[in-house]
N, CA, C and O atoms as a MOPAC input file, in Angstrom:
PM7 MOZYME 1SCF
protein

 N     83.63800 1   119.50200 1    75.88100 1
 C     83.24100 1   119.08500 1    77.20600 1
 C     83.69900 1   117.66500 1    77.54100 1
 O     84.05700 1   117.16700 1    78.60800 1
 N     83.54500 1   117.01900 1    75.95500 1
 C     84.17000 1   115.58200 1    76.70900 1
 C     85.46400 1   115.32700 1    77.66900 1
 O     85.64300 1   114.60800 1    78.65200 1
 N     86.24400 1   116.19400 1    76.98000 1
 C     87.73100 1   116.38300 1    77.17500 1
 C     87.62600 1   116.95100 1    79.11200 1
 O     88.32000 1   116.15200 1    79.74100 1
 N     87.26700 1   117.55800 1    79.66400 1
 C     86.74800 1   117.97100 1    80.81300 1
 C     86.81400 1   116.58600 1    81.57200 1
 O     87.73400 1   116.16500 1    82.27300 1
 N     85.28700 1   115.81700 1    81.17800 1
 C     85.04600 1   114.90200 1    81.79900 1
 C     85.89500 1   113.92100 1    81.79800 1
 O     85.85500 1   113.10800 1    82.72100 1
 N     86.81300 1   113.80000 1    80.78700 1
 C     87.99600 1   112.82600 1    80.70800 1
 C     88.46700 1   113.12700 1    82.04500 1
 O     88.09500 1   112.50400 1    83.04000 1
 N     89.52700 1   114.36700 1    82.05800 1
 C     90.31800 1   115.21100 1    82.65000 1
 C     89.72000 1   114.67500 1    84.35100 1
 O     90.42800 1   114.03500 1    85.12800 1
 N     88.58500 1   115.02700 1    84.58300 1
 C     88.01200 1   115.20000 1    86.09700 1
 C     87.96100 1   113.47800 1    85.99700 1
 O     88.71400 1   113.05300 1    86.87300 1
 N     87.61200 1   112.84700 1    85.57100 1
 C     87.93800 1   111.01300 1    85.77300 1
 C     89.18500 1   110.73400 1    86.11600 1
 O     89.44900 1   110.20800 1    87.19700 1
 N     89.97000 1   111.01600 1    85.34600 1
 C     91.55800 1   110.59600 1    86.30900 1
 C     91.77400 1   111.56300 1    87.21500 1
 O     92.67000 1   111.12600 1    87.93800 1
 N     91.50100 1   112.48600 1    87.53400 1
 C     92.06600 1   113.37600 1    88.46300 1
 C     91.33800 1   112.84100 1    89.86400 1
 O     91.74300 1   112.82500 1    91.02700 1
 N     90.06500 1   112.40300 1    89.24200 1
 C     89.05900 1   111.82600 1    90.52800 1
 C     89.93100 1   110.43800 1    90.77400 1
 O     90.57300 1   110.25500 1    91.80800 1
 N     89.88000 1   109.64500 1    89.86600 1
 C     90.56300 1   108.05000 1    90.16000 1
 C     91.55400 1   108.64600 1    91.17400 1
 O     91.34600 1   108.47000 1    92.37400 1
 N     92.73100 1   109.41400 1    90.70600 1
 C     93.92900 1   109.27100 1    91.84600 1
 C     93.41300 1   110.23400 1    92.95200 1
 O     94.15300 1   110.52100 1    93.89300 1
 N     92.38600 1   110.64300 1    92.87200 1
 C     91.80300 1   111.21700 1    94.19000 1
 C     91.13400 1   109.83800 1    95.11000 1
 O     91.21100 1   109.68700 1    96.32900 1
 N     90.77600 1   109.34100 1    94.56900 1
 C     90.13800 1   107.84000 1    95.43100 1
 C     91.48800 1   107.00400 1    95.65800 1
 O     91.72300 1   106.31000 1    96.64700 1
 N     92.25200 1   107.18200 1    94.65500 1
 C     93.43400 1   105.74400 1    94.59700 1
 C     94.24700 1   106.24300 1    95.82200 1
 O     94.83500 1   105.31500 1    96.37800 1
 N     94.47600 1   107.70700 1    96.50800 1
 C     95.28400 1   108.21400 1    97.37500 1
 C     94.67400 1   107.77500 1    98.34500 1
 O     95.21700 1   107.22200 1    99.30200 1
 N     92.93400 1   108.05300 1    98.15700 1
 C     92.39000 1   107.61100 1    99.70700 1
 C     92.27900 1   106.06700 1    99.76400 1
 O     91.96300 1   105.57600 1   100.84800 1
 N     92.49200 1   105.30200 1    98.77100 1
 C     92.91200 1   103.87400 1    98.71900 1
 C     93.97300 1   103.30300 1    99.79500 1
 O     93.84300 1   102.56100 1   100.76800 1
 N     94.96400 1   103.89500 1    99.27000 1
 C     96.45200 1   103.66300 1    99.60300 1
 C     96.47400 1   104.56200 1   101.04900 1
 O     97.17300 1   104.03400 1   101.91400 1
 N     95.87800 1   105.72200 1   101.41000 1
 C     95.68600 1   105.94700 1   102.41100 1
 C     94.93800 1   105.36800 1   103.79100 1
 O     95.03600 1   105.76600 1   104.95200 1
 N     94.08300 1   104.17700 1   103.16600 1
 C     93.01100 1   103.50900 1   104.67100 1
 C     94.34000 1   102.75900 1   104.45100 1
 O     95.19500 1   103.10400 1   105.26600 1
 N     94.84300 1   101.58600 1   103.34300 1
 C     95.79400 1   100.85700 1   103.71700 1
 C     96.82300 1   101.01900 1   104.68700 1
 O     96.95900 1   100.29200 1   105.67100 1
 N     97.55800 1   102.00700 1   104.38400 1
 C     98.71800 1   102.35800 1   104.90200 1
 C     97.92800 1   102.59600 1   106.46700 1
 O     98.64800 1   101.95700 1   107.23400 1
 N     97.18300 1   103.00100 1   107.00600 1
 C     96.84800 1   103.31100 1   108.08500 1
 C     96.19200 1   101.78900 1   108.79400 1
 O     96.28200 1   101.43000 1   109.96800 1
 N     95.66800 1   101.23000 1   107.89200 1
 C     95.49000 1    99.41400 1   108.13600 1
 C     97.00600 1    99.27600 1   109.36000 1
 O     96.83500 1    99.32900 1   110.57800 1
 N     98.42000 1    99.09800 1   108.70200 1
 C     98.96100 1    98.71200 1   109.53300 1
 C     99.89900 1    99.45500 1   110.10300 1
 O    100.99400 1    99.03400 1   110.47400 1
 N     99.40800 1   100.83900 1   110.20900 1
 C    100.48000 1   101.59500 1   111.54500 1
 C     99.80000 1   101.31100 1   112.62300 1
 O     98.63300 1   100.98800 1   112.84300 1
 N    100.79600 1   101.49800 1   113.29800 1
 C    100.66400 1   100.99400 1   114.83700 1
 C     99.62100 1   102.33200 1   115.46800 1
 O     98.92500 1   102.99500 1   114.69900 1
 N     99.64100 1   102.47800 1   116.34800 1
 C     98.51000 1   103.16500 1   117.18500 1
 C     99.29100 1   104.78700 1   117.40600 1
 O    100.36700 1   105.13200 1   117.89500 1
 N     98.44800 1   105.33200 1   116.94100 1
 C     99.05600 1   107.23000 1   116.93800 1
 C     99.85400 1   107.18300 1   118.12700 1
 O     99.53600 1   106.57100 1   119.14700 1
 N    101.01300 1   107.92300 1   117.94600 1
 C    101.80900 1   108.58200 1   118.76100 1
 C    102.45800 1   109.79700 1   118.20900 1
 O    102.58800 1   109.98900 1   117.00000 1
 N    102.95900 1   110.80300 1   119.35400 1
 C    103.46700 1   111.92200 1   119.18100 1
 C    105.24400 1   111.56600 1   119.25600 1
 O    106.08600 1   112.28200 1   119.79800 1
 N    105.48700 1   110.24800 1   118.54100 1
 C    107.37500 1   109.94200 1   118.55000 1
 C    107.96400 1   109.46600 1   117.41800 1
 O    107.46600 1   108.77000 1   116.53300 1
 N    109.11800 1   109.91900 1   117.52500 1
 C    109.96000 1   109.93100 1   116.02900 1
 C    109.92800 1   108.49300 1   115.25500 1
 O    110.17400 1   108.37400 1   114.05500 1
 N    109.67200 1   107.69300 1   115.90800 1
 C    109.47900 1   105.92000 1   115.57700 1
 C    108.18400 1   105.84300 1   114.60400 1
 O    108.22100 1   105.39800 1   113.45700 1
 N    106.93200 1   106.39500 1   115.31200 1
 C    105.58400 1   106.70200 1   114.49400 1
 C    106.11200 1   107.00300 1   113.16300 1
 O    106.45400 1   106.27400 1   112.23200 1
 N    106.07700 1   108.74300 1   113.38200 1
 C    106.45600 1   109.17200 1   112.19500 1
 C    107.57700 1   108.67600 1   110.83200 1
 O    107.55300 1   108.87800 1   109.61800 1
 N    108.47100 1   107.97700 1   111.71300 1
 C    109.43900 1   107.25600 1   110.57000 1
 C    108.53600 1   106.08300 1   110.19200 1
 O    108.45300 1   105.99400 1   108.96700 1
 N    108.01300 1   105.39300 1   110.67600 1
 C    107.41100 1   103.95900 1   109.87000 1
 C    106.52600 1   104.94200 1   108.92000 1
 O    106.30900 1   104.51400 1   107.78600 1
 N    106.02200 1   106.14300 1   109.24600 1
 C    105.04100 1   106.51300 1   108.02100 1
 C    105.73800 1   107.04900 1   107.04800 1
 O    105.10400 1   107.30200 1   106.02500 1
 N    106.65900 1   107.25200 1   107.06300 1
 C    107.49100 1   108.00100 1   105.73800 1
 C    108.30900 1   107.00200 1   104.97300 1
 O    109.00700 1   107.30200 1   104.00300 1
 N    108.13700 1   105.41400 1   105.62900 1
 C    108.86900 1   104.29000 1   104.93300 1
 C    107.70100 1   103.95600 1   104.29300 1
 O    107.62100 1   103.98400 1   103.06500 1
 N    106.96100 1   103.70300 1   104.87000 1
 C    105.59700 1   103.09600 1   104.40400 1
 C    105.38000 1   103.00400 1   102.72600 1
 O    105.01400 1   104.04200 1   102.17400 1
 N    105.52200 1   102.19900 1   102.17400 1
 C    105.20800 1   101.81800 1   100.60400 1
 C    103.26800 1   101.90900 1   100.33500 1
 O    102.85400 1   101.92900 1    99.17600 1
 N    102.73000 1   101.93300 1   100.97400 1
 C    101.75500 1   102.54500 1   100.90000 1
 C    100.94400 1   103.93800 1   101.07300 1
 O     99.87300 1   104.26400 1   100.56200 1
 N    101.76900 1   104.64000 1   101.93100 1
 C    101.46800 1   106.07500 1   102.09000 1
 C    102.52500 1   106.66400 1   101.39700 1
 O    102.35900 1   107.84500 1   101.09400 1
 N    103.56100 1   106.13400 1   101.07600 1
 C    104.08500 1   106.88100 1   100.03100 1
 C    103.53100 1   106.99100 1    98.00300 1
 O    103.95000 1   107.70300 1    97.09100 1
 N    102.33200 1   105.78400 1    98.06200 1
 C    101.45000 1   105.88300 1    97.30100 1
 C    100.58400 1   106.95700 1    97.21800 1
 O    100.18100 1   107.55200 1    96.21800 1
 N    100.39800 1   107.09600 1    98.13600 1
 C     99.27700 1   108.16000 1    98.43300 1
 C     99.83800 1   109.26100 1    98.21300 1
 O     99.52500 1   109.79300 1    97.14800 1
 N    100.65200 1   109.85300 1    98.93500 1
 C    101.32900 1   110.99600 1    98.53700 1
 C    101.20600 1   111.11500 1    96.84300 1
 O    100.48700 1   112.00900 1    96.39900 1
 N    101.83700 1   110.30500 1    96.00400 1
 C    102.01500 1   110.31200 1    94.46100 1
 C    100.60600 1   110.26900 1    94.38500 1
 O    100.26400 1   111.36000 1    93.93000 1
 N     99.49500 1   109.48400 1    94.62200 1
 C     98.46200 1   110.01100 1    93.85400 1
 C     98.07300 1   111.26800 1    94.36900 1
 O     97.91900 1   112.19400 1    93.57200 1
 N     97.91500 1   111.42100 1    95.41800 1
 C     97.73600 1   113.13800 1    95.34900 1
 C     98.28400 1   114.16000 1    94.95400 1
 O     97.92800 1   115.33000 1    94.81500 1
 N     99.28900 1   113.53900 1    94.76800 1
 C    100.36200 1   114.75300 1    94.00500 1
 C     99.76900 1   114.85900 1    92.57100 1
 O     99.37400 1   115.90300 1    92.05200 1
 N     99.76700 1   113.79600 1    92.09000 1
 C     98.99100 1   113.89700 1    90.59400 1
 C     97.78800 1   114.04100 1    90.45000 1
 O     97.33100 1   114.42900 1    89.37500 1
 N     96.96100 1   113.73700 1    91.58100 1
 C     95.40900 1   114.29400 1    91.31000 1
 C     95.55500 1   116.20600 1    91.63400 1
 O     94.67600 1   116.91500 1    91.14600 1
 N     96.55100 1   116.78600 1    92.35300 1
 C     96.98500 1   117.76400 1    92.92800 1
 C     97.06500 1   118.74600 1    91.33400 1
 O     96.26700 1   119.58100 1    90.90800 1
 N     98.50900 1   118.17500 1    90.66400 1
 C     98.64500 1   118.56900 1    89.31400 1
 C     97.04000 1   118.77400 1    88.10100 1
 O     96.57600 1   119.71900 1    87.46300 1
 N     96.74600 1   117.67200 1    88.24900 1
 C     95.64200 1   117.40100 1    87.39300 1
 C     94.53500 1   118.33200 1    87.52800 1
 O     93.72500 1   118.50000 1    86.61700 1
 N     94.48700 1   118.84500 1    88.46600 1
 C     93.39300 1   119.77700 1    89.16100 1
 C     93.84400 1   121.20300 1    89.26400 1
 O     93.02600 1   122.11500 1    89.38000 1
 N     95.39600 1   121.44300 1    89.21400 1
 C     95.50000 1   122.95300 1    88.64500 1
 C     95.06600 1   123.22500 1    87.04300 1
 O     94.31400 1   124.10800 1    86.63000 1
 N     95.67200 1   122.33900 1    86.37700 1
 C     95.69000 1   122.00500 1    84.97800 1
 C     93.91500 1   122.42800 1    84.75300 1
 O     93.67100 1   123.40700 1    84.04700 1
 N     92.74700 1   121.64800 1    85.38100 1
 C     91.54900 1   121.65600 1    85.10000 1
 C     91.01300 1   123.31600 1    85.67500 1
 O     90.33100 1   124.03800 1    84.94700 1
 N     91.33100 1   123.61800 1    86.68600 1
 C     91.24200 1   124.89800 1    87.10200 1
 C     91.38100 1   126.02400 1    86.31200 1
 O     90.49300 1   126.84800 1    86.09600 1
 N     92.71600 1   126.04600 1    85.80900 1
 C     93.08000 1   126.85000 1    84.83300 1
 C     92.52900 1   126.92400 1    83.21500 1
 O     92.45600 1   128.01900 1    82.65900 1
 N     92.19400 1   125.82000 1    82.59600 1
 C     91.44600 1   125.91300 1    81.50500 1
 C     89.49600 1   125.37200 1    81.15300 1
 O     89.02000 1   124.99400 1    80.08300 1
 N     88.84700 1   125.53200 1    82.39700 1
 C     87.86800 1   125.20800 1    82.57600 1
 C     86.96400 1   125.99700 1    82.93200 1
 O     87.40400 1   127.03100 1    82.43000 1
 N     86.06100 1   126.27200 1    83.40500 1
 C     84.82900 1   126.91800 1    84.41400 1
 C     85.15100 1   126.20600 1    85.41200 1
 O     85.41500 1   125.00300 1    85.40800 1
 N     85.13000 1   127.18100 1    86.59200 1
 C     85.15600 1   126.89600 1    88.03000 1
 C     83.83300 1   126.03800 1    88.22600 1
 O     83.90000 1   124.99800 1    88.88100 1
 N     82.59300 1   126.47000 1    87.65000 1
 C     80.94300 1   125.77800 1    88.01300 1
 C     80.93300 1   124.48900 1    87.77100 1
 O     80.40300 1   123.65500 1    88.50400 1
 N     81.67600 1   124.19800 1    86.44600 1
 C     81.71100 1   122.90300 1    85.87300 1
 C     82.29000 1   121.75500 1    86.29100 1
 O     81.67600 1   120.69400 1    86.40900 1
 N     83.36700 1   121.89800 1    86.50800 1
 C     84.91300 1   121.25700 1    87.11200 1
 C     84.63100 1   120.80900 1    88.32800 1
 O     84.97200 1   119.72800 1    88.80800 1
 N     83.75900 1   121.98100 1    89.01500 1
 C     84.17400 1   121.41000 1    90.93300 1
 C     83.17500 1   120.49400 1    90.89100 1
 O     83.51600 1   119.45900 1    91.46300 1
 N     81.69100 1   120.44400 1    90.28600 1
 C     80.62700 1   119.76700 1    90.83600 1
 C     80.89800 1   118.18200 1    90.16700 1
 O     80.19800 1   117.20100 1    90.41600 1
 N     81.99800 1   118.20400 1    89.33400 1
 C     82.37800 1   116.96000 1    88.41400 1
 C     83.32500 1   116.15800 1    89.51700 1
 O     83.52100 1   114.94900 1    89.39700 1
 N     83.87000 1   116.89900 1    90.55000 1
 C     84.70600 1   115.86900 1    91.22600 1
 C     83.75400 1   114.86600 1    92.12600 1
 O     84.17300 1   114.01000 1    92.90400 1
 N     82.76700 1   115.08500 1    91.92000 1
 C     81.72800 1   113.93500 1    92.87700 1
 C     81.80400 1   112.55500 1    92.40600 1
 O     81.60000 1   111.53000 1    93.05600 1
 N     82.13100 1   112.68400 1    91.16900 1
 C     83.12700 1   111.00100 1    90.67400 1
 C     83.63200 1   110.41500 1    91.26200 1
 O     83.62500 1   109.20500 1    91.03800 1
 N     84.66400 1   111.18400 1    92.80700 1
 C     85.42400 1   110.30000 1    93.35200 1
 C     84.48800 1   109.26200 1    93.96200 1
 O     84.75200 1   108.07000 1    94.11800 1
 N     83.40300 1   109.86000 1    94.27000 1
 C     82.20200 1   109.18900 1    95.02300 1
 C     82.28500 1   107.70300 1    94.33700 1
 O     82.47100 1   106.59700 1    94.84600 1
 N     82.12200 1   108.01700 1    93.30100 1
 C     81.40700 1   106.08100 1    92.64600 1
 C     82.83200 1   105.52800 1    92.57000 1
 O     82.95200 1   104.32600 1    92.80800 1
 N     84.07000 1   106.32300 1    92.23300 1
 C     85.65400 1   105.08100 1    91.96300 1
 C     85.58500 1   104.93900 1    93.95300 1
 O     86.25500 1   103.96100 1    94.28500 1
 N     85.14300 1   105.45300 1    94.83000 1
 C     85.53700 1   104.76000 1    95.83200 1
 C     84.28600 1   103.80400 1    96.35800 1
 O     84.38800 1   102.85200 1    97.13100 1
 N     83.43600 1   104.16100 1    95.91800 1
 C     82.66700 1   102.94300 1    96.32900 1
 C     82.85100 1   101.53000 1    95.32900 1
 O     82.48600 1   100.39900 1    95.64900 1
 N     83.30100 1   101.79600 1    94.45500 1
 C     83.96600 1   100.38900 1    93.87000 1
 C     84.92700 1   100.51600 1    94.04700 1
 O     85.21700 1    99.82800 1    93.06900 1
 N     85.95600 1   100.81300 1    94.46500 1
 C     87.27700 1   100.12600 1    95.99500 1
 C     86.58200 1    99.42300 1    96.94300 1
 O     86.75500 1    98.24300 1    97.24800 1
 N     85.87000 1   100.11600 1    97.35200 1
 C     85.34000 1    99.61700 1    98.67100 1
 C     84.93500 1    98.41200 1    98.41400 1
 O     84.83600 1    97.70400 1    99.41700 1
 N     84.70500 1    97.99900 1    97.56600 1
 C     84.05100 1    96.48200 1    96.96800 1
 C     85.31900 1    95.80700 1    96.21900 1
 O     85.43400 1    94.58200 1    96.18600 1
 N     86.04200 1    96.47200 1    95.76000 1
 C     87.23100 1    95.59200 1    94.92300 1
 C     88.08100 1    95.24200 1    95.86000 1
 O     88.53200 1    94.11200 1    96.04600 1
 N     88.43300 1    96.76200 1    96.79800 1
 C     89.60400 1    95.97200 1    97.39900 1
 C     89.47700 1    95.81600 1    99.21500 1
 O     90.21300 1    95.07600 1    99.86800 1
 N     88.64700 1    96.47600 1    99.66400 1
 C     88.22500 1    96.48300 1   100.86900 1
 C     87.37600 1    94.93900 1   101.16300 1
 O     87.57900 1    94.19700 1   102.12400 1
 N     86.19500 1    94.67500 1    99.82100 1
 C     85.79200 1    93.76700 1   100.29700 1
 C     84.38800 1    94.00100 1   100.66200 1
 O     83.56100 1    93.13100 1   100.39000 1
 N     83.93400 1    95.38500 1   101.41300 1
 C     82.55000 1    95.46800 1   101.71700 1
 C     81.43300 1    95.29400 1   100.64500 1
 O     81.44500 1    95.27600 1    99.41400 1
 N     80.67400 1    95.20000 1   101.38600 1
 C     79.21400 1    95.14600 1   101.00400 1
 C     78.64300 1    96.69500 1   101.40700 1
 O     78.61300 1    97.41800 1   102.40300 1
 N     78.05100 1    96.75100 1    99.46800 1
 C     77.33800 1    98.52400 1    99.58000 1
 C     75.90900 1    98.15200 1    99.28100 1
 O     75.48700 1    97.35200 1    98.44600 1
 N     75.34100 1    98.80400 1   100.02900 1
 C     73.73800 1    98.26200 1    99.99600 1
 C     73.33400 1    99.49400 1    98.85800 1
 O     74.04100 1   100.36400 1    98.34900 1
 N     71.69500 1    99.12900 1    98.67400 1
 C     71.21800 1    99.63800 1    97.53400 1
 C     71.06700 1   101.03400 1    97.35100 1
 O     70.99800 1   101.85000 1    96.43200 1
 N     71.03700 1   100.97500 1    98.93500 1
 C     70.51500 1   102.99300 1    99.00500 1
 C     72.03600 1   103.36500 1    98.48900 1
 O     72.00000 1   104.06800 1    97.48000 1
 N     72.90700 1   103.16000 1    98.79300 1
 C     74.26200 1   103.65100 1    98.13700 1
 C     74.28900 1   103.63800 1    96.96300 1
 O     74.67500 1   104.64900 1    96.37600 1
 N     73.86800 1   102.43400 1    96.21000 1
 C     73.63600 1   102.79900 1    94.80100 1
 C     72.88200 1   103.51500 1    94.33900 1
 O     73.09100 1   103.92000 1    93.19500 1
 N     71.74800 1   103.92700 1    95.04700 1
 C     70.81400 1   104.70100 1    94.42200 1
 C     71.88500 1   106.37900 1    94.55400 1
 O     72.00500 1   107.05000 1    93.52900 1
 N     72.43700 1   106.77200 1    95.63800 1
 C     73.22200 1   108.14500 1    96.05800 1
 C     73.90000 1   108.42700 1    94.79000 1
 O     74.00800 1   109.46500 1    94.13700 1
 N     74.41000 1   107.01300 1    94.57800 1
 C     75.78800 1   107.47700 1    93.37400 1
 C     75.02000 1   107.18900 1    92.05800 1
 O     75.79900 1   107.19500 1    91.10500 1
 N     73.50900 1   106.89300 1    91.64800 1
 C     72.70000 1   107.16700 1    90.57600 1
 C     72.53700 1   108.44400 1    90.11400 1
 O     72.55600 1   108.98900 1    89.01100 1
 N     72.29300 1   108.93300 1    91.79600 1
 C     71.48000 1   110.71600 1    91.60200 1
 C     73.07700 1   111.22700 1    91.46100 1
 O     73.40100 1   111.97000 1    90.53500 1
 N     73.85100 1   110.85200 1    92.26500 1
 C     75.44600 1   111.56900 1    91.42600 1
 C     75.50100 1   111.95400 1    89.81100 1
 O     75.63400 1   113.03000 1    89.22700 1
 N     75.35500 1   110.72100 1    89.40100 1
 C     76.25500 1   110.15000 1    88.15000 1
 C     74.73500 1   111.16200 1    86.82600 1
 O     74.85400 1   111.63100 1    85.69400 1
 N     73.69700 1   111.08700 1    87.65100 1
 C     72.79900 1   112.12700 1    87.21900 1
 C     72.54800 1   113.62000 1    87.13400 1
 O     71.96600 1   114.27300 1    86.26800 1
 N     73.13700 1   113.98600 1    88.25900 1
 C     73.94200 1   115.33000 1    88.53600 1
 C     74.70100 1   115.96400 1    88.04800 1
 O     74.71400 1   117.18200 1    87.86700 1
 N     75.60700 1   114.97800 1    87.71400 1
 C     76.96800 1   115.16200 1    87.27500 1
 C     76.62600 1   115.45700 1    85.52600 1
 O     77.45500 1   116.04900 1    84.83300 1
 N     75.47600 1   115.02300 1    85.03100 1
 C     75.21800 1   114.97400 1    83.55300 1
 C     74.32000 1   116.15700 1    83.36700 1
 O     74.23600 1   116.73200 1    82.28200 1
 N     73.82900 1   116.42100 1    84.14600 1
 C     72.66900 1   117.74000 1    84.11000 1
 C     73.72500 1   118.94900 1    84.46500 1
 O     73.29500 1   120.04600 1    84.10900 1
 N     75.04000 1   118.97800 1    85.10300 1
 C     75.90800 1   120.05500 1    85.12500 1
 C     76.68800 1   120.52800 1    83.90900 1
 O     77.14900 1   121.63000 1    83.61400 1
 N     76.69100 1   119.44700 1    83.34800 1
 C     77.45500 1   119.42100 1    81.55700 1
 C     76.56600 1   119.54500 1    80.46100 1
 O     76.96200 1   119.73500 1    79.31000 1
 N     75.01300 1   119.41000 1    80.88600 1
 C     74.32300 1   120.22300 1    80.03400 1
 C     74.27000 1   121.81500 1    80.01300 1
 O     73.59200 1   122.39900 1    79.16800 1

């Protein structure tokens, strides 16, 4: 089981690290449009092209877990992404997470241990 929980930790990290690199990259595009200018700054973009790669590898990582796991086990374990993005949100965003948030990602990180029993 450890091996699982390894497995669903990085697969979760580059599941948060995509939506990382994803608020960034959207930080500085310009304002939605339906024109070829939009869409090209997003496909240059060194930050959404981050994103893409971590999802691609949280993408991989998650057939891989699919295939040699329990479906019951595996899915309720991705709630991890929960706590790696609320510490982004504090590492690299900067916000302030109040307590009730910590308490959410307590009963997570509690959840998450009563599913692997």
């Amino acid at each position: 089981m450890f091996r699982l929980v390894l497995l669903v930790a990085v697969q979760t990290l580059f599941l948060a690290g995509g939506n990382v690199f994803l608020k960034l990259a959207m930080q500085k595009m310009p304002s939605f449009s339906w024109s070829w200018s939009y869409f090209r700054a997003a496909l240059v973009d060194w930050w959404f092209l981050a994103c893409g790669a971590s999802f691609g590898i949280a993408s991989v990582l998650w057939l891989y877990i699919l295939r040699h796991f329990p479906f019951s086990q595996a899915h309720p374990l991705t709630a991890l992404s929960y706590i790696f993005g609320m510490v982004a949100a504090i590492l690299v965003f900067g916000e302030q997470v109040p307590w009730l948030r910590w308490l959410g990602v307590g009963l997570i990180v509690v959840g998450c241990f009563f599913i692997m029993k």
